[in-house]
ZAVEXVEX-994315 format. One record per atom (N, C-alpha, C): x, y, z; residue in one letter. Coordinates in steps of 0.02 Angstrom, whole numbers, plus 50000, padded with zeros to 5 digits. Each point is the difference from the previous one (the first is absolute). Last residue first. Example, Ala and Ser with C-alpha at 12.3 -4.5 7.8 and 13.67 -1.06 7.14 Angstrom:
<sites>
506424988850354S 500425005950003S 499615005550037S 500154971449996A 499555005950000A 500455006050000A 
</sites>
This chain:
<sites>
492925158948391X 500424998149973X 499774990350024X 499495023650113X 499464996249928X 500324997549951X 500825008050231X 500085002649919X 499724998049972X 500104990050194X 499525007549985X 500295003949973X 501514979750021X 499495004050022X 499715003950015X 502134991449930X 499755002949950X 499084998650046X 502714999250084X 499204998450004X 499715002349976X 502534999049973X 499725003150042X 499274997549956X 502924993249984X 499105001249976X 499555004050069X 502495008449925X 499934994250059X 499114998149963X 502025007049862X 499525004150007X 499734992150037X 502635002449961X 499364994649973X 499585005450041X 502195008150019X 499485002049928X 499524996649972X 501344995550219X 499755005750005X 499835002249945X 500334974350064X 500375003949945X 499625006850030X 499924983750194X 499635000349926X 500285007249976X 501044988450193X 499944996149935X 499505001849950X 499945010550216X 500645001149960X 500324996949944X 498034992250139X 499825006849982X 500685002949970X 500214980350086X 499604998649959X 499805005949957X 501235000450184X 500444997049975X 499544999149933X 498865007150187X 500525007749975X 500554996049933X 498444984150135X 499875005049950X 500115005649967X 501224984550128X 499814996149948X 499455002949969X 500765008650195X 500245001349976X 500044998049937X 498394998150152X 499855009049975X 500954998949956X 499514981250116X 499375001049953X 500095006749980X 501524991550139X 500114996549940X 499575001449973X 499595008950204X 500485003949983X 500254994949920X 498224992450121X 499885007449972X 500435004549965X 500324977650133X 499774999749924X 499955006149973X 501075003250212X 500514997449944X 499674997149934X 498535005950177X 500325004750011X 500624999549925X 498644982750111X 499585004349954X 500185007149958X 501144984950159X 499934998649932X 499735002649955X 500305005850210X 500615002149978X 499804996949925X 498494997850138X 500185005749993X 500405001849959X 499464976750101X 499635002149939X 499965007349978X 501534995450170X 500134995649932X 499444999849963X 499745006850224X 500295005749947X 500454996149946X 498114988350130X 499875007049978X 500365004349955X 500754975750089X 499545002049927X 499765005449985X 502424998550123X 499284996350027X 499535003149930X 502465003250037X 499634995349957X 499444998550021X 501325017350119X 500065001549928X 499684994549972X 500014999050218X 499805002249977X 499885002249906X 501154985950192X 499864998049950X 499515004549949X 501005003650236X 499484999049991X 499884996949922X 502045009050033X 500124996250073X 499164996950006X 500815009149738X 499785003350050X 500014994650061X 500484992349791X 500585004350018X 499975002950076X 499204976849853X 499795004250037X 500735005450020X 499294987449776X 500625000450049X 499665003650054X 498814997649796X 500194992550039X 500355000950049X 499605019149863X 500214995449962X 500094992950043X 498685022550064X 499874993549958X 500394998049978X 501035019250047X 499444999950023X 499654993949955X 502285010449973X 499884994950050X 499314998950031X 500355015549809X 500204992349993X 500064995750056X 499665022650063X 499594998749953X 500214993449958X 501105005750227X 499835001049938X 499564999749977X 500385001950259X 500034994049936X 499895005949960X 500675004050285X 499705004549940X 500204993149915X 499704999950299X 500344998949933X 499655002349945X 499735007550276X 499894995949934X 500204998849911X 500735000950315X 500075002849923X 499614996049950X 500464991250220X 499315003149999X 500245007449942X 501344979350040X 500255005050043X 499725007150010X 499304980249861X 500284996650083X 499955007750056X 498625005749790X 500554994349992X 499894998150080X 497765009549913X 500745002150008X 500454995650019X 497625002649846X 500244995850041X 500705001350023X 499125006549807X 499595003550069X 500054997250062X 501615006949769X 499554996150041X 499775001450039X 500525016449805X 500264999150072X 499714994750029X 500715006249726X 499614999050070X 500114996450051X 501435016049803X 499774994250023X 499335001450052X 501655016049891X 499504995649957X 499874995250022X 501255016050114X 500414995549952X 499584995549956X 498875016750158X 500645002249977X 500464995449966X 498304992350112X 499745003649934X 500535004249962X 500154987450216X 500124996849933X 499985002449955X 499795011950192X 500694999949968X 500054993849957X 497925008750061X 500435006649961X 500684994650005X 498574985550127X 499705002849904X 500345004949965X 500664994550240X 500084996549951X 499795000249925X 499335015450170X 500555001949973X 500414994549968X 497745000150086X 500285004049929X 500645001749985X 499054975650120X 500105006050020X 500045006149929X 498304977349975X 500785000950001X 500185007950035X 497904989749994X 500274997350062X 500905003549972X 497734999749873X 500755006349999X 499914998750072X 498554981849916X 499945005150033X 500455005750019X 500534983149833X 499985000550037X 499865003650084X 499755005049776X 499954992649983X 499954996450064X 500955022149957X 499105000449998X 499634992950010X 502535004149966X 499715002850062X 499334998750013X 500934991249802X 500324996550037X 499535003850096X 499765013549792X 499654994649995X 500064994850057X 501245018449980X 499525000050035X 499454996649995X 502044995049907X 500115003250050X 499395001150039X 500244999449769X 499804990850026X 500235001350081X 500085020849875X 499204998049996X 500034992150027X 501465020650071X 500294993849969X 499334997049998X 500425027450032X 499964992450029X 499804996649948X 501025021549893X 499264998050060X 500324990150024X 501485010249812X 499975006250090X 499574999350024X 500174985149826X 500564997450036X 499935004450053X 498695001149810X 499555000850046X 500644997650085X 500435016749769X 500214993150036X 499734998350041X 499475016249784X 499834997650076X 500234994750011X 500525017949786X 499734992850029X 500164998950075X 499795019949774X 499774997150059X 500124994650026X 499455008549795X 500654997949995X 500294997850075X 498205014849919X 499874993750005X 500344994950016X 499675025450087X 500414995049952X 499884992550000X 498615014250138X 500085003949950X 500484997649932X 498444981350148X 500545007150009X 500125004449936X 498474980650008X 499735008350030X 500525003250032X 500634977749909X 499505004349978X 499785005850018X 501924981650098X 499275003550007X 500025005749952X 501284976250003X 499825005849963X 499515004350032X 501324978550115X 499465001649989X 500245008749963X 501294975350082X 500095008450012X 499285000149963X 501154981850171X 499385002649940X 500315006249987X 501214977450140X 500005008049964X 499485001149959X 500634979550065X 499905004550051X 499695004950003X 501014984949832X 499144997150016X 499765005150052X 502055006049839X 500034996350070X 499115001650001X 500725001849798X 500484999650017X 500214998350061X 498044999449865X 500304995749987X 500614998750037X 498505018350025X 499834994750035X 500364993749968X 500495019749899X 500175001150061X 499724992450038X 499325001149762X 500935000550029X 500125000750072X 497855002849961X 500154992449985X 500754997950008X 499165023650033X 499784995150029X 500064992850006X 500425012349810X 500255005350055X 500224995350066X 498674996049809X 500784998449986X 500205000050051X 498055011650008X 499764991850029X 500694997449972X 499915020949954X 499705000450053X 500154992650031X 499855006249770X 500774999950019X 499964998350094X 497895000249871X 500434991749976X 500815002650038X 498495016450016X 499754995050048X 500614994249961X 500805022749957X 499494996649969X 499714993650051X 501165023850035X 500354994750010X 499354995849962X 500815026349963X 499544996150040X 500114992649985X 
</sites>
């Protein structure tokens, strides 16, 4: 059985390796050892991008960005195809999308919120693997009559 501290290695390694990619431990499988690529469900800044914009985007642009990890602008090119951005090309100043979409303040405060969370759960798996496994963690000596 996998220890929460190996769990969150797990995770941290993986999210260190491409920002894209989660993998996730589920627990209530029979092997713990288990891991879920959420890579076979849709693309969560994908339908963020859709929802954001009244899902004006078609579905079959969303499946075929989603299929290469990207999101689908909502706004369609010249030649009424919509382009499919990265996950780094989203907010960095550059408009990618024919509508400028990718930088408007809704989904740049998304995406941010999105990339602190992801430095925050890793700077604590990083923290949580720095303590020696034979230091005895403290614990709350209340209502113990202590």
């Amino acid at each position: 059985m996998m220890s929460a501290r190996s769990c969150l290695l797990v995770f941290v390694t993986l999210v260190h390796v491409n920002l894209t990619t989660t993998f996730v431990i589920e627990p209530n499988k029979t092997d713990v050892n288990t891991v879920h690529n959420p890579e076979q469900q849709p693309n969560p800044m994908g339908h963020m991008m859709h929802l954001a914009y009244n899902q004006s985007i078609p579905g079959e642009a969303i499946e075929a960005c989603a299929q290469k990890n990207t999101a689908a602008c909502p706004s369609p090119s010249a030649d009424g195809t919509h382009l499919c951005v990265t996950l780094g090309d989203i907010c960095d100043h550059r408009p990618q999308c024919p509508g400028a979409e990718d930088e408007t303040p809704v989904i740049c405060f998304f995406h941010e919120m999105r990339l602190r969370e992801i430095t925050r759960l890793r700077n604590y798996a990083i923290a949580l693997f720095r303590i020696p496994p034979n230091i005895p963690r403290r614990h709350s000596q209340r209502g113990h009559g202590h």
